[in-house]
VOPAGU-2260 file (C-alpha; in pm, 1 decimal, decimal comma):
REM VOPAGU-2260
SITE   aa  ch    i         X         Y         Z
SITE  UNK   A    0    5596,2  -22610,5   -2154,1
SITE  UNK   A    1    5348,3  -22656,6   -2362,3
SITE  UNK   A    2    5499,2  -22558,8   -2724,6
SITE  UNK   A    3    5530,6  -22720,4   -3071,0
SITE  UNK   A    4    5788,4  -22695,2   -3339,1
SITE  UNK   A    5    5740,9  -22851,7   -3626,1
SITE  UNK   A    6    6080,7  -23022,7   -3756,8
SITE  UNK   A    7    6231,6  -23054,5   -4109,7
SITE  UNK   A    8    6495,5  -23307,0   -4187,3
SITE  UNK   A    9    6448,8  -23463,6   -3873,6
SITE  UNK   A   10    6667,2  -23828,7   -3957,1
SITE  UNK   A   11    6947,5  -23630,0   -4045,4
SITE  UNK   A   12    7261,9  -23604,4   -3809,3
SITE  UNK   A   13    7188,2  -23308,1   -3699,6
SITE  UNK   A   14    6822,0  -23287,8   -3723,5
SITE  UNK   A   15    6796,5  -23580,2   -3448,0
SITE  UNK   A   16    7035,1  -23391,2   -3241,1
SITE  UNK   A   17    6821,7  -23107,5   -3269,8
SITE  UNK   A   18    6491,7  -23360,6   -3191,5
SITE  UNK   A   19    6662,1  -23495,7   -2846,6
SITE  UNK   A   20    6778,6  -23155,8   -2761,5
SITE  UNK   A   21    6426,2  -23027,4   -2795,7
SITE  UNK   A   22    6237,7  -23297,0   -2595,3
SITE  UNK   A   23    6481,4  -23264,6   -2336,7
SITE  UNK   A   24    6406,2  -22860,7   -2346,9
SITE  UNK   A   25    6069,3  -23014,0   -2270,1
SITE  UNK   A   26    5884,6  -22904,0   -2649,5
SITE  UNK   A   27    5650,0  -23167,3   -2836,2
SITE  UNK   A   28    5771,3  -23215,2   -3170,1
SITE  UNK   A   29    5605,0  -23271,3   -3490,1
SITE  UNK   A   30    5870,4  -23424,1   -3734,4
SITE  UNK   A   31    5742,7  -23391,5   -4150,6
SITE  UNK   A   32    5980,3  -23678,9   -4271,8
SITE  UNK   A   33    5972,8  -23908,4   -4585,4
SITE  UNK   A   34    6135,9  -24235,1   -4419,5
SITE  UNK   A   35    5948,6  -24235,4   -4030,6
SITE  UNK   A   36    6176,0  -24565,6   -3987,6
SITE  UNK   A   37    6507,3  -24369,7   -4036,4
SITE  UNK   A   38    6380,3  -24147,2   -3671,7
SITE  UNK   A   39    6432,2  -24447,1   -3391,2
SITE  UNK   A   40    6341,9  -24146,4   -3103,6
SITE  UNK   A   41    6022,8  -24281,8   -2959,0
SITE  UNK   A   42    5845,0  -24000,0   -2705,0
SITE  UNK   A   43    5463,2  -23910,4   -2614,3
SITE  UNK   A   44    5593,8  -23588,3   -2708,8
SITE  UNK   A   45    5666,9  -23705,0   -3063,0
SITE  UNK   A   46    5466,6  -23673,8   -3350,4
SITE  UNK   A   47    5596,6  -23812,6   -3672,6
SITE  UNK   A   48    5425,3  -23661,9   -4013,4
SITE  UNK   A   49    5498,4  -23906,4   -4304,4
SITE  UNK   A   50    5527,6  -23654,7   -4581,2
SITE  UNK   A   51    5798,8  -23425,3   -4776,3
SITE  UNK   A   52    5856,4  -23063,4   -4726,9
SITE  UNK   A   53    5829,0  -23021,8   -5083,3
SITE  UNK   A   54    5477,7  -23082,3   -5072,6
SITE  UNK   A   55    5292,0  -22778,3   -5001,3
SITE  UNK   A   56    4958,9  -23010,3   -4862,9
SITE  UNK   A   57    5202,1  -23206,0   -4592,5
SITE  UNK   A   58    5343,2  -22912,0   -4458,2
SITE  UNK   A   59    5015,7  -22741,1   -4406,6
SITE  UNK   A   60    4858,7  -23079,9   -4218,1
SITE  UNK   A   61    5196,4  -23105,0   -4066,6
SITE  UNK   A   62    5195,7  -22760,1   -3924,7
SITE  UNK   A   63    4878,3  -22770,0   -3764,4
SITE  UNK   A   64    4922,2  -22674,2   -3439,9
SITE  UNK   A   65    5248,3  -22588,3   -3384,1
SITE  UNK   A   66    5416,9  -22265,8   -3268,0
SITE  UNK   A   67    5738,1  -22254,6   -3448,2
SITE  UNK   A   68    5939,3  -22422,1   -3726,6
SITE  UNK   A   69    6315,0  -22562,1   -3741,7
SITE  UNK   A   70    6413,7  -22654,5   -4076,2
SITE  UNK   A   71    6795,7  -22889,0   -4059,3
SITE  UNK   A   72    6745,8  -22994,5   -4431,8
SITE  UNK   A   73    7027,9  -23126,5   -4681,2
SITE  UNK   A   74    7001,4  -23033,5   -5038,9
SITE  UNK   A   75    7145,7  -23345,3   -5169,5
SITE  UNK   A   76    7265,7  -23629,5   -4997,6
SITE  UNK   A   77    7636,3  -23651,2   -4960,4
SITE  UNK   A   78    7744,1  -23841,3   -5227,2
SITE  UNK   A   79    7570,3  -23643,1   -5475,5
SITE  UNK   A   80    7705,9  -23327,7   -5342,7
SITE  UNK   A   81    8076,6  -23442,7   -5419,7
SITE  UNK   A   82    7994,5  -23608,7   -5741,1
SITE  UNK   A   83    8119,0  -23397,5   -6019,7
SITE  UNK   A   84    7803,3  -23548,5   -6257,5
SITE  UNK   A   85    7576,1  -23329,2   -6430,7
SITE  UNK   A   86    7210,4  -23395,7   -6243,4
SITE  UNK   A   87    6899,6  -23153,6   -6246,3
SITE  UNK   A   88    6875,3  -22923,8   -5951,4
SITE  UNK   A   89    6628,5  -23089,2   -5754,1
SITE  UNK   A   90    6557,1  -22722,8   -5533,7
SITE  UNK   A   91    6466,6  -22927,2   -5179,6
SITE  UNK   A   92    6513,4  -22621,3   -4971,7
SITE  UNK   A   93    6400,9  -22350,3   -5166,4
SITE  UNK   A   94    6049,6  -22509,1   -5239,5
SITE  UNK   A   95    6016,3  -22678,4   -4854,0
SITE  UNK   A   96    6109,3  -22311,0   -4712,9
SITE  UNK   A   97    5906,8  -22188,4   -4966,4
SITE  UNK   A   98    5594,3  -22401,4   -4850,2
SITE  UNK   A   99    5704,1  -22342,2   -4479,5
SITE  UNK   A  100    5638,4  -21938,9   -4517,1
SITE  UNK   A  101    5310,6  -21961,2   -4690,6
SITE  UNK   A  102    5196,3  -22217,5   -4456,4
SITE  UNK   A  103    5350,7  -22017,7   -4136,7
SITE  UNK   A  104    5126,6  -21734,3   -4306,5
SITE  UNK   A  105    4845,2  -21926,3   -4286,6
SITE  UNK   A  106    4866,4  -22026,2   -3952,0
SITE  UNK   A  107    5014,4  -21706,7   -3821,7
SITE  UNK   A  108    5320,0  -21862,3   -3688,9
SITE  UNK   A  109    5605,5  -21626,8   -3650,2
SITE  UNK   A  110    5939,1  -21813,8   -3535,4
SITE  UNK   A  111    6143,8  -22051,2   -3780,1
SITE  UNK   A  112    6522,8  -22127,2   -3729,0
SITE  UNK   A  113    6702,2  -22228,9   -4058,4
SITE  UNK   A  114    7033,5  -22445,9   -4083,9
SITE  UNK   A  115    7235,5  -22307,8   -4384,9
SITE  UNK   A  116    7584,2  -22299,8   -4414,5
SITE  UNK   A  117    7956,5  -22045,8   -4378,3
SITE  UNK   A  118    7999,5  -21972,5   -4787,5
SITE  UNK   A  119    7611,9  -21897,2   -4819,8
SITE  UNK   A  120    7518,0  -21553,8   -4923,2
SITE  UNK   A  121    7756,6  -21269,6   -4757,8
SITE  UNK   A  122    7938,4  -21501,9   -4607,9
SITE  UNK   A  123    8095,2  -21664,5   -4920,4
SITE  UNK   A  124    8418,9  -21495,1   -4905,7
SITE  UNK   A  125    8486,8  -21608,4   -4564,4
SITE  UNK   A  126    8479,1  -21970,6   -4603,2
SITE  UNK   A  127    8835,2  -22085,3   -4691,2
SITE  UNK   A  128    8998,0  -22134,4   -4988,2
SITE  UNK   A  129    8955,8  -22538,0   -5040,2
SITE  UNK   A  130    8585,3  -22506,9   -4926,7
SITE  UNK   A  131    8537,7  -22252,8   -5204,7
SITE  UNK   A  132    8686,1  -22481,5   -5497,8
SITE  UNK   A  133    8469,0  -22766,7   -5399,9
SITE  UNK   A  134    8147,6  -22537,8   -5478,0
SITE  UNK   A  135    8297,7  -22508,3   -5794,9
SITE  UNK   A  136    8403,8  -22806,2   -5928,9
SITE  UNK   A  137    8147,9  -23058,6   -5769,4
SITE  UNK   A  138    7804,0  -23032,0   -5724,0
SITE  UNK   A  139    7856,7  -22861,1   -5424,5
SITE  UNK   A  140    7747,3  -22586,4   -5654,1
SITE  UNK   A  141    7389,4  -22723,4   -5636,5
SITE  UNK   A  142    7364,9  -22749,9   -5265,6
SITE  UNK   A  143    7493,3  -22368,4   -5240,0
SITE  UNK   A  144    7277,2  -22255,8   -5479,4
SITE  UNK   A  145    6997,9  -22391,7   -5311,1
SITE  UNK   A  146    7089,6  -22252,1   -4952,8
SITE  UNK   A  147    7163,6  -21932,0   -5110,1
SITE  UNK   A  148    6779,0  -21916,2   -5261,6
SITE  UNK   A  149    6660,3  -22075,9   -4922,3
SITE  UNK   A  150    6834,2  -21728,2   -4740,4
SITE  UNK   A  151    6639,2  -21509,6   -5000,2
SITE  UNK   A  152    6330,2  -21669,5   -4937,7
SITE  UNK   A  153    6357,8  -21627,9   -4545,5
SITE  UNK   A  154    6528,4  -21292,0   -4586,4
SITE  UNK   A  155    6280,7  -21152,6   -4783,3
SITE  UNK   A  156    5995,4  -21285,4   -4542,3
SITE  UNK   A  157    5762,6  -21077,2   -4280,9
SITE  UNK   A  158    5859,1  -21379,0   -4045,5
SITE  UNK   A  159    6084,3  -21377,9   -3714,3
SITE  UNK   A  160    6407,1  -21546,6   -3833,9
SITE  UNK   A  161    6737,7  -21698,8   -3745,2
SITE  UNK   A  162    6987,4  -21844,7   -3999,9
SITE  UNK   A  163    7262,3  -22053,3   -3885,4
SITE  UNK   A  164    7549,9  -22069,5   -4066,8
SITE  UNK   A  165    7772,5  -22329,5   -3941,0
SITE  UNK   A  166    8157,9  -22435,2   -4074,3
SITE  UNK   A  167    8274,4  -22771,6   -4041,9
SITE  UNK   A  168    8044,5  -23036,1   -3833,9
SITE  UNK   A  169    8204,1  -23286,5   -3605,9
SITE  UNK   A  170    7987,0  -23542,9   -3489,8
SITE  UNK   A  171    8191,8  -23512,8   -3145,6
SITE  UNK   A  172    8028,7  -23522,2   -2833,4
SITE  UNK   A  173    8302,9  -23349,9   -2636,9
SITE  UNK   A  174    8153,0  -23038,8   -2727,5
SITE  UNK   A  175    8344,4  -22639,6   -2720,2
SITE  UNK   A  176    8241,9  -22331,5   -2637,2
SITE  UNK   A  177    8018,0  -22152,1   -2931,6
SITE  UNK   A  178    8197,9  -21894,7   -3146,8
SITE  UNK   A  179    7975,9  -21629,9   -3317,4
SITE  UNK   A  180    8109,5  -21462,5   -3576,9
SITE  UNK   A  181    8019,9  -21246,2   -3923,8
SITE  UNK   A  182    8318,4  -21149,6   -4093,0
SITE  UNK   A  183    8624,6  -21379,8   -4053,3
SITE  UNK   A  184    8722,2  -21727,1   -4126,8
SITE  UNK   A  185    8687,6  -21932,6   -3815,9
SITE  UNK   A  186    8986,1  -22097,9   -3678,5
SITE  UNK   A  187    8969,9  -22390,1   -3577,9
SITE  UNK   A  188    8724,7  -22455,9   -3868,6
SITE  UNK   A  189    8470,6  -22673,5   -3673,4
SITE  UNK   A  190    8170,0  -22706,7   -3468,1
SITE  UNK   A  191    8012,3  -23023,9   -3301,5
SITE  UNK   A  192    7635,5  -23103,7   -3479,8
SITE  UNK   A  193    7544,1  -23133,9   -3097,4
SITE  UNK   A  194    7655,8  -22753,8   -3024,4
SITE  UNK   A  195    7437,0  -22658,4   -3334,0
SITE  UNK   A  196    7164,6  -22857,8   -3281,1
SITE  UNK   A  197    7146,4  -22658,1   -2904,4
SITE  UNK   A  198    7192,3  -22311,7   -3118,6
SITE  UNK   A  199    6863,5  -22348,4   -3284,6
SITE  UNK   A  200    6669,9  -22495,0   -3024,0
SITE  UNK   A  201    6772,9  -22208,9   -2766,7
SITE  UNK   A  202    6683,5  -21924,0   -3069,4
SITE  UNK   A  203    6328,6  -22028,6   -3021,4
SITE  UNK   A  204    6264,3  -21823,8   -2723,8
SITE  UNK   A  205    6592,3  -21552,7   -2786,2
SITE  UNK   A  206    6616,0  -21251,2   -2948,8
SITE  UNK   A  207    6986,7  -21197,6   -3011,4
SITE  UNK   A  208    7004,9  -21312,5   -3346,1
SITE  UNK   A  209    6711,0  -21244,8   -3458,7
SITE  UNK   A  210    6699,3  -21155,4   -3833,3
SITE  UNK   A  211    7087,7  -21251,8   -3814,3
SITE  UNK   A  212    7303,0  -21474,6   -3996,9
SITE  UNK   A  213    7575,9  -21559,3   -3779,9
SITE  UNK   A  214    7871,8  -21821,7   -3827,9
SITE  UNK   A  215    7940,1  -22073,7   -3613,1
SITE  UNK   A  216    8214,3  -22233,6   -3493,3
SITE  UNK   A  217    8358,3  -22348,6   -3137,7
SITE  UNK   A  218    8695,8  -22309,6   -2952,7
């Protein structure tokens, strides 16, 4: 195999899961991150781009040659997303996905698999009840707000795209079987970042979700 994806929020939890996952699938990755040290993976089949998302120029050198694009970004780290102070919305996902289609334009690459979240967009009414009062009161707000804009962005694209919208992630590596779901509230409310991480690697080359939003969860 001799296909590129370029990666977004590769040193996260999940976006490294996703980064093993795909080597082991046999892909060469390019990873656009602002800390390189924080990605300890070392592979002749991976690049690492020091650069942000946010910056329209890194994710055009970044995306040079590559065939399709997984974004796993956060929109604030975790402690700002449960702090109920005021702060600017800093918009990470909106302007990297942003910068991602015009760039995928450019190139003429079709394929990019999004990590969002159950509560974004439609889905808002399914996630359950304490879920919902956290976006309200904290600055969870922000980080929904941002995913939701992300969605539109994607949504509103000519691109081939996948959004997955997962509920609680485990960091377990005794992993379920996937749930996919649209309209309910998923019970147990969980899913392994492993068993998401495998998700969007395998949409790469699928067509079963395509221009889907489906929930995630595992039993």
């Amino acid at each position: 195999m001799n296909k590129r994806i370029l990666i977004f929020g590769a040193t996260g939890r999940t976006g490294q899961l996703i980064v093993e996952y795909a080597l082991a699938k046999g892909y060469s990755i390019t990873a656009l991150v602002r800390n390189p040290e924080k990605l300890t993976i070392t592979s002749e089949r991976l690049t690492i781009y020091k650069g942000s998302p946010t910056s329209l120029e890194d994710v055009q050198k970044a995306m040079a040659g590559c065939n399709y694009v997984i974004s796993a970004l956060s929109a604030l780290s975790v402690k700002d997303s449960f702090s109920f102070k005021l702060i600017t919305p800093p918009k990470t996902l909106e302007k990297s996905i942003g910068n991602a289609i015009k760039a995928m334009n450019e190139y003429g690459i079709r394929r990019i698999v999004t990590l969002s979240s159950i509560g974004v967009g439609d889905s808002y009414s399914y996630a359950p009840w304490f879920m919902r009062w956290v976006i309200r009161l904290t600055n969870f707000k922000i980080v929904f707000a941002d995913h939701n804009e992300q969605e539109l962005l994607i949504q509103q694209s000519a691109l081939d795209w996948i959004i997955a919208r997962p509920v609680g992630l485990t960091n377990t590596t005794n992993q379920g079987k996937l749930v996919v779901s649209y309209h309910a509230t998923p019970s147990p409310f969980k899913i392994s970042r492993m068993l998401v991480a495998k998700f969007m690697v395998d949409q790469l080359n699928q067509d079963v979700f395509l221009y889907k939003a489906p929930i995630l969860s595992e039993s």
